[in-house]
Rosetta silent file (secondary structure, phi, psi, omega in degrees, C-alpha in Angstrom):
SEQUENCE: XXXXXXXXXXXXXXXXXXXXXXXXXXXXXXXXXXXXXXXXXXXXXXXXXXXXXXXXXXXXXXXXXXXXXXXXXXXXXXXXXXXXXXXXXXXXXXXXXXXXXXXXXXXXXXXXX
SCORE:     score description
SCORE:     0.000 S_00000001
   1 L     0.000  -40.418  178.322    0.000    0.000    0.000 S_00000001
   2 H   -35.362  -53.014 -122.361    3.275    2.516    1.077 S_00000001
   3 H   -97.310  -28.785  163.271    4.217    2.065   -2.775 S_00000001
   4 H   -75.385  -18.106  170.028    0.619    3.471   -4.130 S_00000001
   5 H   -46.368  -81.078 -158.294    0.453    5.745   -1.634 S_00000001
   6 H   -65.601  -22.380  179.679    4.047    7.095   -2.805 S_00000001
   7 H   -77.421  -61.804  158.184    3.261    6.591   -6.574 S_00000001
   8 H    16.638 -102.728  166.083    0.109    8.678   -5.892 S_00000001
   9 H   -23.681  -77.425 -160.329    2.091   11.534   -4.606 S_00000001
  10 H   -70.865  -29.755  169.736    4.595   11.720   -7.143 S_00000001
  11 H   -53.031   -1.310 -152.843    1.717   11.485   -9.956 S_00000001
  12 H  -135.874  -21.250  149.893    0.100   14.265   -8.701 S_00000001
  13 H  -101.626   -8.771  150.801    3.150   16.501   -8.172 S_00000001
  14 H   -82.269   -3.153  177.872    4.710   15.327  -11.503 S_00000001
  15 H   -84.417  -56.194  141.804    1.440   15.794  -12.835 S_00000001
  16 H     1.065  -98.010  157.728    1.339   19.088  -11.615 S_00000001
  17 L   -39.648  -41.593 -171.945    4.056   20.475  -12.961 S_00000001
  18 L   -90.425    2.934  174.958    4.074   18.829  -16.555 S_00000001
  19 H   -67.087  -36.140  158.757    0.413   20.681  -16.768 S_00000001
  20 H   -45.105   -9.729 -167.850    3.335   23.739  -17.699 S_00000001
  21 H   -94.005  -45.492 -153.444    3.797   21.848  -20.891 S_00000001
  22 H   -92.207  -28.858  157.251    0.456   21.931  -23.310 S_00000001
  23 H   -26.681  -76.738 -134.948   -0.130   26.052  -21.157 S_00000001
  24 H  -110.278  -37.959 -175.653    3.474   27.858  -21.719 S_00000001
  25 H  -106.792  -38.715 -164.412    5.408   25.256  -24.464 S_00000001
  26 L  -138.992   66.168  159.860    2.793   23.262  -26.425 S_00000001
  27 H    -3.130  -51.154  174.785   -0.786   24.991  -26.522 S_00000001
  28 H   -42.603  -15.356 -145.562   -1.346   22.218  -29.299 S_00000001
  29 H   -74.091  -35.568  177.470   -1.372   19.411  -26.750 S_00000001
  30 H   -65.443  -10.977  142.947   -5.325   20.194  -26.529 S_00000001
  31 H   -32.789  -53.614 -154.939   -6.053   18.978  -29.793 S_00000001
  32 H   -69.963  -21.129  165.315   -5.205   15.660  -28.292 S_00000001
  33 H  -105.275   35.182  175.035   -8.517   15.583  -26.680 S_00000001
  34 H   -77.799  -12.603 -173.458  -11.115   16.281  -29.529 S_00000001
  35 H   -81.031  -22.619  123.963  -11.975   13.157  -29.669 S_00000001
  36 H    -7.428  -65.706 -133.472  -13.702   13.908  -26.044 S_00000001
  37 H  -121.738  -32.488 -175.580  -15.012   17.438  -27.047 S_00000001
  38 L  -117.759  110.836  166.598  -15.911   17.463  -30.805 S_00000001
  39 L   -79.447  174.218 -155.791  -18.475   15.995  -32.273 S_00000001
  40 L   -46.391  -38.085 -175.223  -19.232   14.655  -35.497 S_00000001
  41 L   -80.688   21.837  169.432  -20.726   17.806  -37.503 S_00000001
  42 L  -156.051  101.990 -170.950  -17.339   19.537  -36.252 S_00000001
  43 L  -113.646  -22.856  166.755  -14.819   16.953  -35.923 S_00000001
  44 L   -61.381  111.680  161.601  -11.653   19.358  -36.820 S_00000001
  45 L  -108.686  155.799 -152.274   -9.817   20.724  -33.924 S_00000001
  46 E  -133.437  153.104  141.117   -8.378   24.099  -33.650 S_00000001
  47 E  -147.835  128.614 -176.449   -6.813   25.998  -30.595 S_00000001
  48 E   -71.418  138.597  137.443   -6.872   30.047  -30.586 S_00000001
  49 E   -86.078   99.619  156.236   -4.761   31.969  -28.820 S_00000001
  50 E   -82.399  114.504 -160.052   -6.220   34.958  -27.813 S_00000001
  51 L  -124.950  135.603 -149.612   -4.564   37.727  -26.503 S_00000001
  52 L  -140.608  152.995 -159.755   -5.849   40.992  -24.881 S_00000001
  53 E  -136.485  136.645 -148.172   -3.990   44.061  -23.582 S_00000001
  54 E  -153.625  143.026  176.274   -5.244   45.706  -20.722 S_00000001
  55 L   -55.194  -37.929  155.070   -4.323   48.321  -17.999 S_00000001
  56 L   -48.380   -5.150  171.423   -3.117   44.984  -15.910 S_00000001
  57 E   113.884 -172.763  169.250   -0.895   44.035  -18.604 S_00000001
  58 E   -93.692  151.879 -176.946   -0.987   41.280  -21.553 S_00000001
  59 L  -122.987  178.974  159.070   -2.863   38.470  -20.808 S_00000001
  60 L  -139.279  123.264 -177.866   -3.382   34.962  -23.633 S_00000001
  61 E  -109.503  137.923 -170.216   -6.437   32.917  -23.622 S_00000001
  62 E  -132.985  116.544  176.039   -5.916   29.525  -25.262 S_00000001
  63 E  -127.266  166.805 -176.964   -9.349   28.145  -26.447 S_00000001
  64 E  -114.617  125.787 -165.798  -10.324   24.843  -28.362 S_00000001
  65 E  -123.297  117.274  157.860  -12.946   25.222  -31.157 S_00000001
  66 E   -60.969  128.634 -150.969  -14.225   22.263  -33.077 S_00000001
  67 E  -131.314  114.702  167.754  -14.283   22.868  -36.793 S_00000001
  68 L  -116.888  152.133  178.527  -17.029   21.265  -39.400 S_00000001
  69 L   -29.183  -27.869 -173.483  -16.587   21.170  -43.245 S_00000001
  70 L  -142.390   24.747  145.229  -18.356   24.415  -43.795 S_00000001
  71 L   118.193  -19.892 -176.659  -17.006   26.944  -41.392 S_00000001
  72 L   -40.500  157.386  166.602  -19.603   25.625  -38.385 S_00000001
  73 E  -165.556  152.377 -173.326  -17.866   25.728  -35.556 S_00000001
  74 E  -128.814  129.821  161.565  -18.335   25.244  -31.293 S_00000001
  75 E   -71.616   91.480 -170.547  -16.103   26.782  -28.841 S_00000001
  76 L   -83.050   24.115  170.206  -15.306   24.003  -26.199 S_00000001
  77 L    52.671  173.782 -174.358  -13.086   26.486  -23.644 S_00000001
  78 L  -105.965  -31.382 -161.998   -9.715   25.379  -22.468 S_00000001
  79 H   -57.388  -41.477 -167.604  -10.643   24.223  -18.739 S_00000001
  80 H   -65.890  -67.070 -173.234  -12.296   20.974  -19.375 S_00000001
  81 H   -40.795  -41.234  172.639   -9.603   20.100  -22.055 S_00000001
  82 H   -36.008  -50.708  156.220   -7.187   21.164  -19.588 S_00000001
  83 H   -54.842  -62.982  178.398   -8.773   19.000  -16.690 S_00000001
  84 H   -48.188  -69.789 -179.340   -8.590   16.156  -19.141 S_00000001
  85 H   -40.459  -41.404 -172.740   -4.671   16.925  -19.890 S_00000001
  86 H   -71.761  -99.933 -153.288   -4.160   17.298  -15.892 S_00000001
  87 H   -32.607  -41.991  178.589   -5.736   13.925  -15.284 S_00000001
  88 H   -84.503   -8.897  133.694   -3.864   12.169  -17.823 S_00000001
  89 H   -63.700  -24.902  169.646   -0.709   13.184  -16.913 S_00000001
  90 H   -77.771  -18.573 -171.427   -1.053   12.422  -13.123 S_00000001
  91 H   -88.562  -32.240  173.288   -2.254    8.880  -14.402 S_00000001
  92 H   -69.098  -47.630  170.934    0.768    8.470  -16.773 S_00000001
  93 H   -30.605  -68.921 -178.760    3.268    9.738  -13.938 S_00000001
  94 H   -43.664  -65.922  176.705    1.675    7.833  -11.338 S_00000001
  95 H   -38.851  -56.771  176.644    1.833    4.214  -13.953 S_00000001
  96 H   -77.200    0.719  173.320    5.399    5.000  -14.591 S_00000001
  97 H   -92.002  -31.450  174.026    6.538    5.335  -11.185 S_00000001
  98 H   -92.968  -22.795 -177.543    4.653    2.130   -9.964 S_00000001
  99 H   -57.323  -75.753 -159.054    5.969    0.332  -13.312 S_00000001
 100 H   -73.034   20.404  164.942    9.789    1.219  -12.350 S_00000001
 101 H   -99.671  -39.112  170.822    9.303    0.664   -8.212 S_00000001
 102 H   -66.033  -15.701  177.078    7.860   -3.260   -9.340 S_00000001
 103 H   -82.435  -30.925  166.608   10.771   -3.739  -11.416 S_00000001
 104 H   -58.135  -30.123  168.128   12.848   -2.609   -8.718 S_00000001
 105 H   -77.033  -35.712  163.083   11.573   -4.455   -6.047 S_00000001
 106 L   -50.287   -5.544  178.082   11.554   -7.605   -8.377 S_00000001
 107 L   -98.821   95.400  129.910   15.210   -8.192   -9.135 S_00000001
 108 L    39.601  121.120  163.690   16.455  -10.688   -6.303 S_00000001
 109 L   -83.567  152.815  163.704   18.753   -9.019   -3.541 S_00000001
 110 L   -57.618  149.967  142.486   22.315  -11.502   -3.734 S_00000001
 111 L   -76.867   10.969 -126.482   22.880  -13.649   -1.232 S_00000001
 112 L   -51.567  150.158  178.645   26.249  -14.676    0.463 S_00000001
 113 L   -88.419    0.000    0.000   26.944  -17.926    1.711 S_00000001
């Protein structure tokens, strides 16, 4: 139980963190979950940046819009995908961290005679 406990954890603060990736480096990453968000008669996914200037400074809004064949289109916001992106990174983190602690506990300590 220690070792899900401890996989847990580190999914959920390596999960955390790598949530910085599809934000600040790869916007794109939300695409990966149209197949969630977009339905058939807009099956294309797009994601806008938007960006707005303000007495507070610049801000960027990153939204995901489903795209059909003749310009239709639905705005599906970034939070959900986002929520989606979070969750599947704490569950990949978490998997690889219990994968390499069973291989590790699984190799045989030596013995001496």
């Amino acid at each position: 139980m220690p070792r899900v406990v401890t996989a847990l954890a580190t999914g959920l603060v390596g999960g955390g963190f790598s949530i910085v990736i599809p934000v600040a480096i790869w916007p794109g990453e939300a695409k990966l979950t149209a197949p969630l968000f977009c339905s058939p008669p807009t099956p294309t996914p797009m994601v806008v940046s938007d960006t707005f200037h303000d007495s507070d400074g610049t801000s960027t809004n990153y939204t995901l819009y489903c795209v059909g064949d003749h310009g239709t289109l639905t705005n599906e916001g970034f939070a959900l995908p986002m929520l989606v992106m979070l969750t599947a990174h704490i569950l990949i983190v978490t998997a690889l961290v219990l994968l390499i602690r069973s291989r590790s506990r699984t190799t045989p300590t030596p013995t001496t005679p």
